[in-house]
DOVEXBA-421479 format. One record per residue: residue number from 0; chain; x negated, y negated, z negated of N, C-alpha, C in turn. Coordinates in steps of 0.02 Angstrom, whole numbers. Example, Ala and Ser with C-alpha at 12.3 -4.5 7.8 and 13.67 -1.06 7.14 Angstrom:
{0 "A" {-660 284 -390} {-615 225 -390} {-660 165 -390}}
{1 "A" {-642 112 -354} {-684 53 -357} {-645 -2 -394}}
This chain:
{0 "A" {1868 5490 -289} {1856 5527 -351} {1834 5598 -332}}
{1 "A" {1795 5626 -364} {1756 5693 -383} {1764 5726 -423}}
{2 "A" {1738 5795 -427} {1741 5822 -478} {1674 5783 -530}}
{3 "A" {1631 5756 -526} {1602 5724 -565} {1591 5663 -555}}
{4 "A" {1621 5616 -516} {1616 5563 -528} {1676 5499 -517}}
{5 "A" {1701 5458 -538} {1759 5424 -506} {1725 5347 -538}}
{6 "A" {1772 5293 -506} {1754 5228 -512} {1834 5189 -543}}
{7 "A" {1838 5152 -574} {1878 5129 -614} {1858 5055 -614}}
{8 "A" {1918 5012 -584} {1919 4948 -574} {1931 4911 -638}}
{9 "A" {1904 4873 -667} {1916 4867 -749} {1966 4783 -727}}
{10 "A" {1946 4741 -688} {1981 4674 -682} {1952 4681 -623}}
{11 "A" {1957 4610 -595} {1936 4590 -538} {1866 4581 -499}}
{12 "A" {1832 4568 -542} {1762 4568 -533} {1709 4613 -565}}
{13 "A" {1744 4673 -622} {1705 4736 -638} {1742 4795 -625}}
{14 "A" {1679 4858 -603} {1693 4911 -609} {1663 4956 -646}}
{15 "A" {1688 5013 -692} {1662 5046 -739} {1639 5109 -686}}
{16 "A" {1593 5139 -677} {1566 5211 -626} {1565 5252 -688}}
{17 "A" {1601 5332 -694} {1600 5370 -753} {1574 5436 -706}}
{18 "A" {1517 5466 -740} {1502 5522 -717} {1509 5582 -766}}
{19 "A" {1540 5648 -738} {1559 5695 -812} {1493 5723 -770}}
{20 "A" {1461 5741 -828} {1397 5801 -835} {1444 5880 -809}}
{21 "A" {1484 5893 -825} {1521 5953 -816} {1577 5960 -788}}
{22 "A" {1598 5908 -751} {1656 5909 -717} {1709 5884 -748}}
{23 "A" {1752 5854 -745} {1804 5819 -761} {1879 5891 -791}}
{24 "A" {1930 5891 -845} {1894 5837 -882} {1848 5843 -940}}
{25 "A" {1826 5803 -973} {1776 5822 -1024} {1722 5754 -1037}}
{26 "A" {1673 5756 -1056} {1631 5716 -1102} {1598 5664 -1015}}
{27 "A" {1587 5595 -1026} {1567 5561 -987} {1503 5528 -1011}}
{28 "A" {1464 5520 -940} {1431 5438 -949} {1446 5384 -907}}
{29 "A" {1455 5307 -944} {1486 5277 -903} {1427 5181 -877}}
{30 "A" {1449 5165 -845} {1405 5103 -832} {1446 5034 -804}}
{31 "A" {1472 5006 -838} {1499 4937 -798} {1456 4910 -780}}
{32 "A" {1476 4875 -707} {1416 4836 -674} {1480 4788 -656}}
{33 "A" {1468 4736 -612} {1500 4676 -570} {1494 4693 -494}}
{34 "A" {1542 4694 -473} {1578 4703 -416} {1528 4675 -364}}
{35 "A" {1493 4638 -371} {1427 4600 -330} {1382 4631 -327}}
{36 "A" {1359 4675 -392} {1295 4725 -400} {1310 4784 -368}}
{37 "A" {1374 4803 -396} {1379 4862 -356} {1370 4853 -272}}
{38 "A" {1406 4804 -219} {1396 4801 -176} {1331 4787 -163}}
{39 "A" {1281 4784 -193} {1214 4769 -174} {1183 4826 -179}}
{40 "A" {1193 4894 -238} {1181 4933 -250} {1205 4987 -173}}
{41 "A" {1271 4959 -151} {1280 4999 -107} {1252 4989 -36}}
{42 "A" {1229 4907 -37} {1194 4878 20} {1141 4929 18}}
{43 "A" {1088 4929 -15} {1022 4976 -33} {1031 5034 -7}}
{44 "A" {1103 5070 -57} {1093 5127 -25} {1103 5147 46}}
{45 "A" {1163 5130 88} {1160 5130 137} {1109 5119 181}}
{46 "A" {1059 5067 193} {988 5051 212} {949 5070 180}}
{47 "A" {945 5093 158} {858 5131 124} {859 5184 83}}
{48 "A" {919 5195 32} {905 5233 -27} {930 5299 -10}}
{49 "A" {972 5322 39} {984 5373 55} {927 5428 105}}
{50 "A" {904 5380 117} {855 5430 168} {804 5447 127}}
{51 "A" {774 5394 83} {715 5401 63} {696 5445 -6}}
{52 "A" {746 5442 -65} {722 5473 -136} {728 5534 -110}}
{53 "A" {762 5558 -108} {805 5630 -97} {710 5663 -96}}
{54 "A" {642 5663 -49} {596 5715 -33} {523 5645 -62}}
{55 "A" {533 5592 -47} {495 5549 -92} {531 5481 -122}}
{56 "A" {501 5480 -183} {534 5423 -204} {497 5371 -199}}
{57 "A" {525 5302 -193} {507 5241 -169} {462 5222 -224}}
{58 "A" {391 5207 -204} {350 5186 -259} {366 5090 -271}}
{59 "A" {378 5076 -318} {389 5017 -355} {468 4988 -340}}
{60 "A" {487 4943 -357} {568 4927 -358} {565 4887 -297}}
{61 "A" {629 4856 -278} {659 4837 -223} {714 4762 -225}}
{62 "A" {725 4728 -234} {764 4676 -220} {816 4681 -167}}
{63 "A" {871 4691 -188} {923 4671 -152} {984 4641 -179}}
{64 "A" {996 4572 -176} {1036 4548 -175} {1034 4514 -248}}
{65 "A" {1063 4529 -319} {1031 4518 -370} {1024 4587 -424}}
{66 "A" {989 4631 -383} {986 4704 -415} {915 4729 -397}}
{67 "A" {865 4732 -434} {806 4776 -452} {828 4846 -430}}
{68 "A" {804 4889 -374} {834 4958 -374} {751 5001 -373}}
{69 "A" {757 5052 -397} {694 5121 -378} {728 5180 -405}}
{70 "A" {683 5211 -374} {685 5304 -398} {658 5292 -444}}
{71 "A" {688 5321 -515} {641 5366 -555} {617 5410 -545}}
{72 "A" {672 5457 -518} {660 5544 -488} {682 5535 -430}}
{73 "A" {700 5612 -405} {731 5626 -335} {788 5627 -340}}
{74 "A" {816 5619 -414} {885 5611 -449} {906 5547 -463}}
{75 "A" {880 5523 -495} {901 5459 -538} {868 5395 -487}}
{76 "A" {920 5356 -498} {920 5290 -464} {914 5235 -525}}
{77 "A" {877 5197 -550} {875 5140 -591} {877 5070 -543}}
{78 "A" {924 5029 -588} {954 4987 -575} {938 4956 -630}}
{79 "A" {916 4886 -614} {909 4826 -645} {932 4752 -647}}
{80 "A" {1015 4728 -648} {1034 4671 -637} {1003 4632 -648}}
{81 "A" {1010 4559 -604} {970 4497 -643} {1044 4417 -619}}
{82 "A" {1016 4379 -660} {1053 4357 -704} {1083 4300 -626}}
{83 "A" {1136 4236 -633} {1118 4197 -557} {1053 4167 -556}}
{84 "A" {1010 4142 -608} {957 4098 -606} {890 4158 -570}}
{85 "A" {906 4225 -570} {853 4281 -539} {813 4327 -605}}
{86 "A" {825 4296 -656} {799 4327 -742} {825 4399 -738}}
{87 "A" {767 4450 -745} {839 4537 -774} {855 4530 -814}}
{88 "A" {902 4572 -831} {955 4569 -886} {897 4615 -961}}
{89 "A" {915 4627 -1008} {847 4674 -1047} {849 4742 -1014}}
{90 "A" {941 4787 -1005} {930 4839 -993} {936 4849 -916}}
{91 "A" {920 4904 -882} {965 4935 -807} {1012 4990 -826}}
{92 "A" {1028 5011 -765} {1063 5070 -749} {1025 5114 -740}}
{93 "A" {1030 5179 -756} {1012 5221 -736} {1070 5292 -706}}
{94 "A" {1091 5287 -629} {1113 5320 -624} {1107 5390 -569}}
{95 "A" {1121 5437 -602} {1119 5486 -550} {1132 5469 -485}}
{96 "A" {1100 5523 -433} {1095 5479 -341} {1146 5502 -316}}
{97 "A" {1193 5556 -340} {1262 5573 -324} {1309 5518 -335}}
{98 "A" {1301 5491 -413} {1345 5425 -409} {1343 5361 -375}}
{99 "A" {1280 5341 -344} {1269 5300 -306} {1300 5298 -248}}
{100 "A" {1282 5369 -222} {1317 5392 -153} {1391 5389 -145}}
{101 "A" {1410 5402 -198} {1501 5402 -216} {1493 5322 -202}}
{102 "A" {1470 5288 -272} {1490 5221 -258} {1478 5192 -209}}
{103 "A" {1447 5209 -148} {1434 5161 -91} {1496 5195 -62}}
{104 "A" {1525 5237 -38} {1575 5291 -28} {1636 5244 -20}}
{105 "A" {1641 5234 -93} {1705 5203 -129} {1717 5153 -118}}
{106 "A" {1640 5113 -104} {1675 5030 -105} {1675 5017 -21}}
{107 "A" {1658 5064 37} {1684 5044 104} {1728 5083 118}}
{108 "A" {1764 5124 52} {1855 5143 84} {1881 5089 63}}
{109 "A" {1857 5064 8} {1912 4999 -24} {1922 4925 25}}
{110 "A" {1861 4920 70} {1820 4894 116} {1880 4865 168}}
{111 "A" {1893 4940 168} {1946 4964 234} {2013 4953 251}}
């Protein structure tokens, strides 16, 4: 946990990621994903997504695992689940690259 960001185990197979715009505590945005995406999200980041948005962002999306990932910005990470059959879901994630970084963070202390 952070001053702006923490992860919240909702059951067994979801986690809610809440990021405060202003620091905790106070007003959030939040994103449940599945415990599978996220680790895929964190597969990415660890191999690729950390080196690369931050000075250019990755032109077109990425496949890993069952998660659509790209830069929007040098900020924002969009995320696009897809379904078991490989279908996306209608919406993604869109989350800040601080919370990504947390969440890859978080899920190889839990790892541990």
């Amino acid at each position: 946990m952070t001053d702006t960001t923490e992860v919240i185990r909702l059951d067994a197979d979801t986690l809610e990621v809440r990021y405060y715009d202003a620091g905790r505590p106070g007003t959030y945005r939040c994103w449940k994903l599945s415990l599978d995406s996220a680790r895929d999200i964190a597969r990415w980041w660890t191999e690729t997504g950390s080196r690369v948005g931050a000075y250019r962002p990755v032109p077109g999306a990425l496949l890993v695992g069952r998660v659509w990932l790209s830069f929007l910005s040098a900020t924002q990470v969009y995320a696009l689940e897809c379904d078991p059959l490989g279908h996306p879901y209608i919406t993604g994630l869109q989350l800040p690259r601080d919370t990504v970084g947390f969440l890859s963070a978080w899920l190889e202390e839990k790892a541990s």
